[in-house]
N, C-alpha and C positions, 0 to 999 in steps of 0.2 A: 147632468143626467138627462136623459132623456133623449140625447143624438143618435142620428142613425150612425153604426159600424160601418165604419169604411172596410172595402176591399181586406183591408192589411191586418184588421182586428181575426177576421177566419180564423179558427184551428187548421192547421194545415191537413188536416185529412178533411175537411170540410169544403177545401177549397174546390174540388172536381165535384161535387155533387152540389146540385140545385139548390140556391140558396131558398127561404121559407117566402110565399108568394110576396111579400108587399116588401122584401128585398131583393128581388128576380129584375127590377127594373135599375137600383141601383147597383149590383153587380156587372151587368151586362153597360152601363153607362160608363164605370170606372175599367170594364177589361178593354171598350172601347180608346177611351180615354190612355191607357198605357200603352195600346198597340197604336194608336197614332202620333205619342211620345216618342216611340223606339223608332217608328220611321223615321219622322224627324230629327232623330240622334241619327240614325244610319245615311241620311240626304247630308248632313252638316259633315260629318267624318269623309263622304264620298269628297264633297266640297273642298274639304283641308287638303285630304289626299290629293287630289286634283292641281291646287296650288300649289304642293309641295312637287308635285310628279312636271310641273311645268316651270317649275323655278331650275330645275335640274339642265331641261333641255336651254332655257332664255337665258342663265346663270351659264351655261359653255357658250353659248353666241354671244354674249355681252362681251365677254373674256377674249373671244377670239376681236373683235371686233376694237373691243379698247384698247387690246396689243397692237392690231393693223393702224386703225386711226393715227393712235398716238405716231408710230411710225414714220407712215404717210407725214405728215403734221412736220415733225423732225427734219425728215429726208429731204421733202419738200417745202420746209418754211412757210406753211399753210398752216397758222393755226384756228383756219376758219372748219376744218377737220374733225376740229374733236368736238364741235357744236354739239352734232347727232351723239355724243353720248351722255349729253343732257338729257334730252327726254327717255332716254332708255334706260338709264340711273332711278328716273320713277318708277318708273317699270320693273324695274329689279326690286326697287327698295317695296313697294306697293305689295307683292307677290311673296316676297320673305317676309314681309309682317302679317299677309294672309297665312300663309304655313305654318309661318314658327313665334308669328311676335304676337302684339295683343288687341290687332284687328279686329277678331270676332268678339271681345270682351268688351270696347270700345261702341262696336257697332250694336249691340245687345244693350249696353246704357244707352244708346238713342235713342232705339225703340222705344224702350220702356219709357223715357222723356215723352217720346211721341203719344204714350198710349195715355199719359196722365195730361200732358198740357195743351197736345194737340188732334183731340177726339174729334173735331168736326171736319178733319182733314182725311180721317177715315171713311166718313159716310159711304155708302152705297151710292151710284146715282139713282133717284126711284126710289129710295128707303131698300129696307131688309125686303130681302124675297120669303111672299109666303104661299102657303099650301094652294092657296085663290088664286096665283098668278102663275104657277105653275101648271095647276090645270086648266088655266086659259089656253096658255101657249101651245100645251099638248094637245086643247080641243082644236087650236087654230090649223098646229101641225097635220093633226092624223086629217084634218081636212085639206088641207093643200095635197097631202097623197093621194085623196082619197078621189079627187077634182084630175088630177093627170092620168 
């Protein structure tokens, strides 16, 4: 007892009207907090989409390209030919596992690896930026304008 109400506790007619002062700051923290959620759910989906919409076009040039090689290779007793669809076999496979496989659930456990074992590999250079440095920079700015 005694926790502040998240967002989610509201009555729903509650939710459009001003929550009571000394919760105005935790609402507005947490409607932040969702709408910078949802971008980043809508940047991640462009992202799949993106890999899926490129796997389409690289997946018909691999195809043309493995038929000709191999071909080439055959016809010509060259089977130094089909080398180049080694590295393009990455490429394809790399691109279907970004789309459709388990790329992003993979690369999501590393992070989180990162964020528990390897914190000082985060740092900032300079440390965190704060309100002091900020209004350095902008006194130093509006003065280089101010100077031309």
């Amino acid at each position: 007892m005694g926790s502040t109400p998240t967002f989610w506790q509201y009555p729903v007619q509650t939710i459009f009207e001003p929550p009571p002062n000394h919760l105005a700051q935790v609402y507005m923290l947490e409607r932040q907090l969702i709408m910078q959620n949802e971008m980043r759910e809508r940047q991640m989906a462009m992202q799949i989409a993106w890999s899926r919409e490129f796997l389409k076009y690289f997946g018909t040039f691999f195809g043309i390209t493995a038929v000709s090689l191999t071909a080439g290779a055959i016809k010509g007793k060259k089977p130094v030919l089909i080398f180049p669809m080694v590295p393009l076999g990455f490429v394809l496979a790399y691109q279907y596992d970004m789309g459709y496989g388990t790329l992003i659930h993979r690369m999501k456990g590393e992070a989180e690896n990162i964020l528990e074992t390897e914190k000082s590999k985060l740092q900032l250079p300079k440390g965190m930026i704060t309100f002091e440095s900020l209004e350095k920079a902008r006194r130093e700015q509006s003065k280089f304008f101010i100077d031309k």
